[in-house]
Each structure stands twice: as C-alpha cells, then as structure tokens.
N, C-alpha and C positions, 0 to 999 in steps of 0.2 A: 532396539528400534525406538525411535520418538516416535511417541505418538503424538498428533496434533491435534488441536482444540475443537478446529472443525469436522475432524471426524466425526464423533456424536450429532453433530448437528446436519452430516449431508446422511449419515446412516436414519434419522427420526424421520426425513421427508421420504425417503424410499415406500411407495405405492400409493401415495396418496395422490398419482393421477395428473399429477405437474411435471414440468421439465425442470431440470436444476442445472440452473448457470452457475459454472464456479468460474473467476476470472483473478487475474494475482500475474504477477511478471514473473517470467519466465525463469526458470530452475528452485522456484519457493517451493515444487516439492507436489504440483496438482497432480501429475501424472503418476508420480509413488504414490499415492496417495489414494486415489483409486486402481489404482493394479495392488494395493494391498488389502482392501475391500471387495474389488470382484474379479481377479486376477486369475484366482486357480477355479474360478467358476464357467462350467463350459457353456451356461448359457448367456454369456456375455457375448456381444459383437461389438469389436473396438473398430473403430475407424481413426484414421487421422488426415484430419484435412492441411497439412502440411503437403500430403502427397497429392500431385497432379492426377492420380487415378482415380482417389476419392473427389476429386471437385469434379471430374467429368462426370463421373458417377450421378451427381445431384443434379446436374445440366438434364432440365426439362423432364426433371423424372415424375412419374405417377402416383399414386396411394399402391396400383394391384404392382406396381414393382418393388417399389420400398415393402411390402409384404412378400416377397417373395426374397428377395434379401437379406432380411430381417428374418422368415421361418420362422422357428421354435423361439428365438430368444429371448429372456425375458430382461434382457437390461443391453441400452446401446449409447455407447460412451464413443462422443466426438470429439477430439481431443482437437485443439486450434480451430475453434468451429470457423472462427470469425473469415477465413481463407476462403471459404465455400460461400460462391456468390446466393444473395437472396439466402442465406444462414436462416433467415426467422421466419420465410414461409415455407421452407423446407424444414426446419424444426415443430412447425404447427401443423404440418402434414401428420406427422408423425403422431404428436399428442393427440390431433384429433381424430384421425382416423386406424391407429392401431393405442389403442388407450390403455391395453392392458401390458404396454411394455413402458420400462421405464429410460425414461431420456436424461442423458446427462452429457454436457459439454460446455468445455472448457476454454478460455482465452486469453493470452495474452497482452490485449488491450483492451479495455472497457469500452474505447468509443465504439469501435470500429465493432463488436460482438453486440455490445449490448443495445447502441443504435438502430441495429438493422433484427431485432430480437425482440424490444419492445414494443412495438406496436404490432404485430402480430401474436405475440405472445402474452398480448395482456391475457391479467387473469390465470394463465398456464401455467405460470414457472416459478421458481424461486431462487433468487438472485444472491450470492454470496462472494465475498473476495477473502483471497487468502493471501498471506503475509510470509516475511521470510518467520523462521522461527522464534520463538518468543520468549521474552524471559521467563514468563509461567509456566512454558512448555517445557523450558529447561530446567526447571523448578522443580516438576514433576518427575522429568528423566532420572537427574542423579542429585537430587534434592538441595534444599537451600542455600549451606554454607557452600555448597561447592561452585554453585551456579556467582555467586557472591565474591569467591576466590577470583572465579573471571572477569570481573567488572571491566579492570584494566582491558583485559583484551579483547571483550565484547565494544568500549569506546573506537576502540582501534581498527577492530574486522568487519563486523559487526556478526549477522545470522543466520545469511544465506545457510540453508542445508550442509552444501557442499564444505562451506569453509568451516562450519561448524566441526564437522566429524573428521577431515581427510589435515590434521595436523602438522603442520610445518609447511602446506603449501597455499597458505592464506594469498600471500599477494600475487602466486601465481596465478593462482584460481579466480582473483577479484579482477584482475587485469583481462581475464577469458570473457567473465560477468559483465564487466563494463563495456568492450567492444562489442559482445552479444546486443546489450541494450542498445549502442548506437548503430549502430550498422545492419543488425537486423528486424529489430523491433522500432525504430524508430527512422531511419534514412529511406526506408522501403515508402514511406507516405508520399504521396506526390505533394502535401504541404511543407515539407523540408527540402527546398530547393541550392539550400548553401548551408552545406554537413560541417563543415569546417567551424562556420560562425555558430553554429549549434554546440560544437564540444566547447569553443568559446563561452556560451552560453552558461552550461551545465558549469566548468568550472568558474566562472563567475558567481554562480549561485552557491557553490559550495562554501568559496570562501566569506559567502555572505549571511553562513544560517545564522540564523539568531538576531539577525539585523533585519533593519525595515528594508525592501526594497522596492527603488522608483525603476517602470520599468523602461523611462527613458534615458536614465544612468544607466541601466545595464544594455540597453543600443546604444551609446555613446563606447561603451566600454568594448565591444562587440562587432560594430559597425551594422549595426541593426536599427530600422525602423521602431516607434511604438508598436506600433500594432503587430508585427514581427514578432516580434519578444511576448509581447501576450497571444497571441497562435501557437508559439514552439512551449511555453508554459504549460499553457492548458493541452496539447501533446504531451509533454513529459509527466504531467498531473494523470493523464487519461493511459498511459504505459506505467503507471506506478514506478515511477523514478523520485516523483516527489509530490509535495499536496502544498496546500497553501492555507494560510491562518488570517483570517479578517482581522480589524480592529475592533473593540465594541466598544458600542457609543449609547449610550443611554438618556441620560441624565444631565451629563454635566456639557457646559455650552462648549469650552475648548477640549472636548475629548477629541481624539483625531479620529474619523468618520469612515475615510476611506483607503487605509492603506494595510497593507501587506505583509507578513513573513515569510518564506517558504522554506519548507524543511524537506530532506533527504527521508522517504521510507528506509533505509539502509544505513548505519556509520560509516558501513564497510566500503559501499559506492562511494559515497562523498570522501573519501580519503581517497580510494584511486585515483578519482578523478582528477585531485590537485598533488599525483606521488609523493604521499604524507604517511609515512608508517611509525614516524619516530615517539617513542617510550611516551606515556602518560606525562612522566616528570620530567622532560625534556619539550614538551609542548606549550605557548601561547593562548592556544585554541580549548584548550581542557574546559570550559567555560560553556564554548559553544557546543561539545565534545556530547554534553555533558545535557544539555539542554536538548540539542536534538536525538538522544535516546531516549531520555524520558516522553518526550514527546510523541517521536514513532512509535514507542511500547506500548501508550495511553491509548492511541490512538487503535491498536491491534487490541488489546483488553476491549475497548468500548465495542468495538465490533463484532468480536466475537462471545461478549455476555452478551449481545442484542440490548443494548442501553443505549437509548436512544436522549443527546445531551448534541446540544450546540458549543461550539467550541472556537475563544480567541484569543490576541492577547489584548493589553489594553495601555495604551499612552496619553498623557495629554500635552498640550502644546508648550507644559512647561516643564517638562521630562520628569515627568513622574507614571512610571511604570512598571507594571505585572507582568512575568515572562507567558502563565496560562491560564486564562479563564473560562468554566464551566459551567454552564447553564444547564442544567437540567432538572424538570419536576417542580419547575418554582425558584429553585435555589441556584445562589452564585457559590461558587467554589471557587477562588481563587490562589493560584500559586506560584512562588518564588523559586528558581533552582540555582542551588549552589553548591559545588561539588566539596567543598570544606565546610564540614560539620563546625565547625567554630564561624563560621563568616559571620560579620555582624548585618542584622536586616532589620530597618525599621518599619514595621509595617505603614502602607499608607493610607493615612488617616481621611484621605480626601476621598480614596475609594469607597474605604468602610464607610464615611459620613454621609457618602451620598448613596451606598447602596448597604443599609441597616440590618437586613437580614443576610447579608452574605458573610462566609466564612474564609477566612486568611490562613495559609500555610505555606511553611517554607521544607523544600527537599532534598533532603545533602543524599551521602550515599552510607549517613548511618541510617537512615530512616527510609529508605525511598520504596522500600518493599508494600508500604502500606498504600501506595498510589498506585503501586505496578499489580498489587495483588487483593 
C-alpha cells in the first residue's frame, strides 16, 4: 500500500469541529484514501453525491432529518459533494448543528465545490487538494534508487495511482483518464459549449508546456475567441488538468509583466493527449518532458509541507530567462532545469544583479532529488 502524504494531515484535523474539504481530479486516489481511514469503521456514513438518491436526499432537507440519518455516526463522508445542489449550506447544516460528527467531502472540481462551500463555511472547514502520486510518495514506498530507476518512465506516464501500480497497461489506462477528464469532468459545464475545440485546446497546450503562451494564438489555433480560451483555462486550472505560471516582474523596466506558462499536473495526460509514448531517447520534447515534472512535483511538495512561496518564471524582453522562480520568507530562489547533467548554463547576471540577495540553481536529473525532497 502507498501511503499518501496527506493522510497525516486529514487524520491531525479529525475532531477539531471543522469540515474537511479534500478536492484533487478524479482517480488521485481521494476515495482509497479515505475508505482506508474509515472504511472498516461502522460508525462511518458514506454518501455519494454522484447518486441521484443522495441529491434528493439534500433537496430541502432539515437539521431533525439530517439527525435522523446520520443517528450514531461519528464521521460522514460525501464523496463528489459538489453534485448536491446548495453543497455549502447543506454542509453547514451539518457542522452547525450536529457538531459532534465529523464531516468530510470530497471534489472533483474546485470551482464548482469549493464556490458554493466558502462562504457558508467560512470559518468551518479546512480545505485541501490532493495530487496524483508523488515522487516522495514513491520515495517512501520502495525507496530512492528505485523510484530513480523510473525516471524515464515516470517522464512518460506520469502518477496517476492507476498507472502507477497496474503495469503494462499505462497507455491503456491514460487513454480511460483523459476521456474521464473530458467528457465527464469537464463537457458536463454548461460553459464548454464546443467539446471539440476544447480537446483542440488541451492539445495545443500540451504541445506548448514550457513555452509562453498568448491566448490569442491559441484561438487562432483553435478557432476560439480570447476570452474563450481564458474561460476553458481557468476551467481546466479549476478541474486540475493544469495550472498556470505568472511572469515576475520586479525591478527591471523590460521584465515581461504580464504573461504566462501553463503546465500539465500529470506527464502522463499531457502525453495522451498529443498520442506520444515514444522512448526518452527517441524524443524532441525531453526538455519540456522534463521541466514539466519538476514543476508539477514542486508544486505537490509545497503543498503538502503547507509552505506557503509564490511562484513564476521570469523573462525579459531580451530573452534572458529562468525556467522557475520562488518567493518565499524574503527570499528568491531561482532555477534552471536541464535534464543533462553536463549542459552548460550560464547563470544570469542581470537577474542576480538586480535581485542581490537571491539564490541561483540549476536541476538535471543527477541532482534533482534535493528540490523534489
């Protein structure tokens, strides 16, 4: 069994009188995850609001019903809360008026859950998201060198649970993942009115990580509006498909101000998407490959030690740039990713001169353990 990172951390909030949102794209593993926590405990009431019986169920319901429901039990796990209309004052029914049971439910969209969650649950709850699995997780599992061994194949697949453990059926399994994400996590919004120009979309972004992108190039590309293209974004950002990377601009007059990277949470999506499986050393992309792992790994560590660091990359108008840089506590960190341990990198002197107290580093895949761990 993997265990995951956030376990510890949804097991410390347990009775402290809050609800806990956990929210993460579907098949990372939320639902093992707690049925491995309080699965064999009879006083659990699992609900799932995927089912049409559970959402009637919440339709105009009471405090003395939901007590009556609920009886003895001391833990009540809503699995896809975000389906059950009014989710957050049916959730605060709950906290506030049976307080001594503990609430926990889960999402597979942030907007859509955690929208209609916050403002009735301020104060109440505590809000977590979970990732596919991770390389420290796997670190853990069957220890260093082995997790190391897979490099290659972790560029390739990437960490879904699934494709992790069930061997030899990667691309079948990733192909399952990616139509789940579009088709049912994402086509279902009544803001994706042309599904078609969407998978357009996603694979235009794919072949774009690691590059700046304009998001009136990518409706050109597309046949998409601007504002189009930043709606189905901030959608695929809000379904954890992908997130996005500001520039940062401080100092210098031609830093560029206002633009963009976006990166895949997954390697393993971003490959289906554009049917790309072929061998590390047979690849173009290893570059990008390569960049958006460390990235998404960073990003799943900062999260789950709770370090709280702003995060971008940085250009200026005369291409001089840093593939990621980190703010946090005072301090810039900044870093270079090259997947050849020989690559020659000159550090840039323009950044360090204009920002004096920041630190420069560059990450191949002899050294990369010490930024992922």
């Amino acid at each position: 069994m993997i265990k995951r990172k956030i376990e510890d951390i949804v097991l410390s909030k347990i009775g402290k009188r809050k609800a806990i949102i956990l929210t993460g794209a579907r098949q990372v593993g939320k639902t093992t995850l707690l049925h491995n926590l309080f699965g064999q405990k009879s006083e659990t009431l699992w609900l799932n609001g995927d089912e049409i019986e559970v959402q009637m169920l919440f339709e105009n319901i009471s405090a003395k019903r939901l007590q009556s429901i609920i009886g003895n039990k001391k833990t009540v796990i809503i699995d896809e809360a975000q389906r059950i209309a009014d989710v957050g004052l049916r959730l605060k029914l709950i906290t506030d008026q049976i307080p001594d049971v503990q609430l926990i439910a889960t999402g597979s969209s942030s907007f859509d859950l955690l929208n209609k969650v916050n403002e009735p649950l301020t104060g109440r709850k505590w809000e977590y998201k979970m990732f596919p699995l991770s390389f420290g997780e796997m670190v853990d599992y069957h220890g260093f060198l082995d997790e190391k061994r897979m490099l290659p194949h972790r560029l390739l697949y990437g960490y879904y649970p699934n494709v992790v453990t069930e061997i030899g059926e990667e691309k079948e399994l990733l192909k399952q993942l990616t139509e789940s994400y579009l088709y049912k996590d994402l086509l279902m919004w009544e803001q994706v009115k042309k599904p078609d120009k969407l998978i357009k979309l996603l694979q235009a972004l794919a072949y774009q990580v690691g590059s700046q992108v304009s998001y009136t190039e990518l409706g050109q590309m597309c046949g998409l509006d601007y504002k189009t293209v930043e709606k189905y974004v901030l959608l695929l950002e809000q379904c954890f498909v992908v997130f996005r990377l500001s520039s940062f601009s401080r100092n210098l007059r031609n830093e560029l101000k206002n633009n963009r990277k976006i990166y895949f949470y997954d390697n393993g999506v971003r490959n289906a998407l554009i049917a790309d499986f072929r061998p590390i050393e047979l690849r173009n992309d290893v570059g990008a490959l390569w960049e958006n792992f460390l990235i998404s790994e960073r990003t799943k560590k900062l999260q789950y030690d709770n370090t709280w660091a702003n995060v971008y990359f940085w250009r200026t108008q005369t291409q001089k740039e840093i593939d990621y840089v980190e703010d946090s506590d005072g301090v810039l960190s900044a870093y270079e990713f090259k997947w050849k341990p020989d690559a020659k990198v000159k550090p840039p002197t323009v950044f360090l001169d204009a920002y004096p107290n920041s630190v420069f580093r560059v990450v191949h895949r002899d050294n990369f353990e010490e930024f992922l761990m």
